[in-house]
C-alpha positions in Angstrom: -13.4 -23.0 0.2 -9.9 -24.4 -0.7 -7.9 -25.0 2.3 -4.4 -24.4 0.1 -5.4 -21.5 -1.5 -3.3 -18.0 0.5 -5.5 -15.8 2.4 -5.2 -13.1 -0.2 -6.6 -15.2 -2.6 -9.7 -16.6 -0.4 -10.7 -12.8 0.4 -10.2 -11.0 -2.9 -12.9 -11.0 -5.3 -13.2 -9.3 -9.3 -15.6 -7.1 -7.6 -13.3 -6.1 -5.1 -9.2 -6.9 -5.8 -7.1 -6.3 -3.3 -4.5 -3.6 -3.8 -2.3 -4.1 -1.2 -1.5 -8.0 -1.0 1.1 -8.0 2.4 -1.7 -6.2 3.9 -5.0 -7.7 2.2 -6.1 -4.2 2.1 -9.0 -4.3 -0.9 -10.2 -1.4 -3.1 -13.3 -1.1 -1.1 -11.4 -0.9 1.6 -9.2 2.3 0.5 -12.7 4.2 -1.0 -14.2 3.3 2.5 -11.6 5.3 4.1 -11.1 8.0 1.9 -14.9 8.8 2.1 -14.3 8.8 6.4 -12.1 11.5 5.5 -8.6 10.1 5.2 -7.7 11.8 2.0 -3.9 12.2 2.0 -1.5 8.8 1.4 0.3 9.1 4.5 -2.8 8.8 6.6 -4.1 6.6 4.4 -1.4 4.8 5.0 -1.1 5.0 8.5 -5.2 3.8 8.7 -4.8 0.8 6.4 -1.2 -0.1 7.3 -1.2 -0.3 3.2 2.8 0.0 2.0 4.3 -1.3 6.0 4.0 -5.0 4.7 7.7 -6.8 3.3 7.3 -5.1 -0.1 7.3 -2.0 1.5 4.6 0.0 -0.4 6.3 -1.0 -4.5 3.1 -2.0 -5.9 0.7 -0.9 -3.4 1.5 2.9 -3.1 1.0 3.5 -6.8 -2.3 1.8 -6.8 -3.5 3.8 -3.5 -2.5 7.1 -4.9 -4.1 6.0 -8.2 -7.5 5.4 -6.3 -6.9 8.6 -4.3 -6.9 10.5 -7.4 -9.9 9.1 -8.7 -11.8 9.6 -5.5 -10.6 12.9 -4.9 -10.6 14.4 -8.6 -7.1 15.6 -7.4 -3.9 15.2 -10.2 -1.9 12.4 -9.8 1.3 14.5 -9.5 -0.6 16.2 -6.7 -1.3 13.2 -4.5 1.8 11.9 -5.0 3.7 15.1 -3.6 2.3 14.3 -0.4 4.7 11.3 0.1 7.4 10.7 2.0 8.5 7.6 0.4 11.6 5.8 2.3 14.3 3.5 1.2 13.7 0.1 3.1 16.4 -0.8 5.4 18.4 -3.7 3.9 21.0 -6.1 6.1 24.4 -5.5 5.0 27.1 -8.0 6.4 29.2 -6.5 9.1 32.4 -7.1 7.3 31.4 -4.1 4.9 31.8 -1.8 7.8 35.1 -3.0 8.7 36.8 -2.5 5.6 37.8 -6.2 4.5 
């Protein structure tokens, strides 16, 4: 195993690629759940923790909602109506909000 390699690298496979990197949450891991019967993206979400990492869900929540689809034989557009997607909370210097 290479010591310097990041832990998303050493545990994703071509068999299995991750989808959500912040979370090393793999595709497996997302078909796993759906077929326990989490089969909406928020709990999905909530089971895997996949989208609470620092990218916030940008690259992730497309992919889980692509997978969800597929698993589900749902319409895109349909899984992706169930949502609630959230602007992340970004620091803004304090003298913004006293007007200099």
């Amino acid at each position: 195993m290479n010591r310097h390699a990041s832990p998303v690298t050493r545990h994703g496979t071509w068999d299995d690629p991750i989808v959500c990197r912040c979370e090393e949450v793999t595709v497996s891991q997302v078909v796993r759940a759906i077929r326990e019967g989490y089969d909406t993206l928020e709990e999905l979400k909530r089971h895997l923790r996949v989208g609470m990492g620092p990218c916030q869900g940008r690259t992730c929540l497309p992919l889980l909602a692509r997978i969800l689809s597929r698993e589900t034989d749902r319409p895109l557009g349909e899984v992706m109506e169930e949502v609630s997607i959230r602007p992340p909370l970004v620091p803004v210097p304090f003298e913004l909000w006293r007007g200099r």
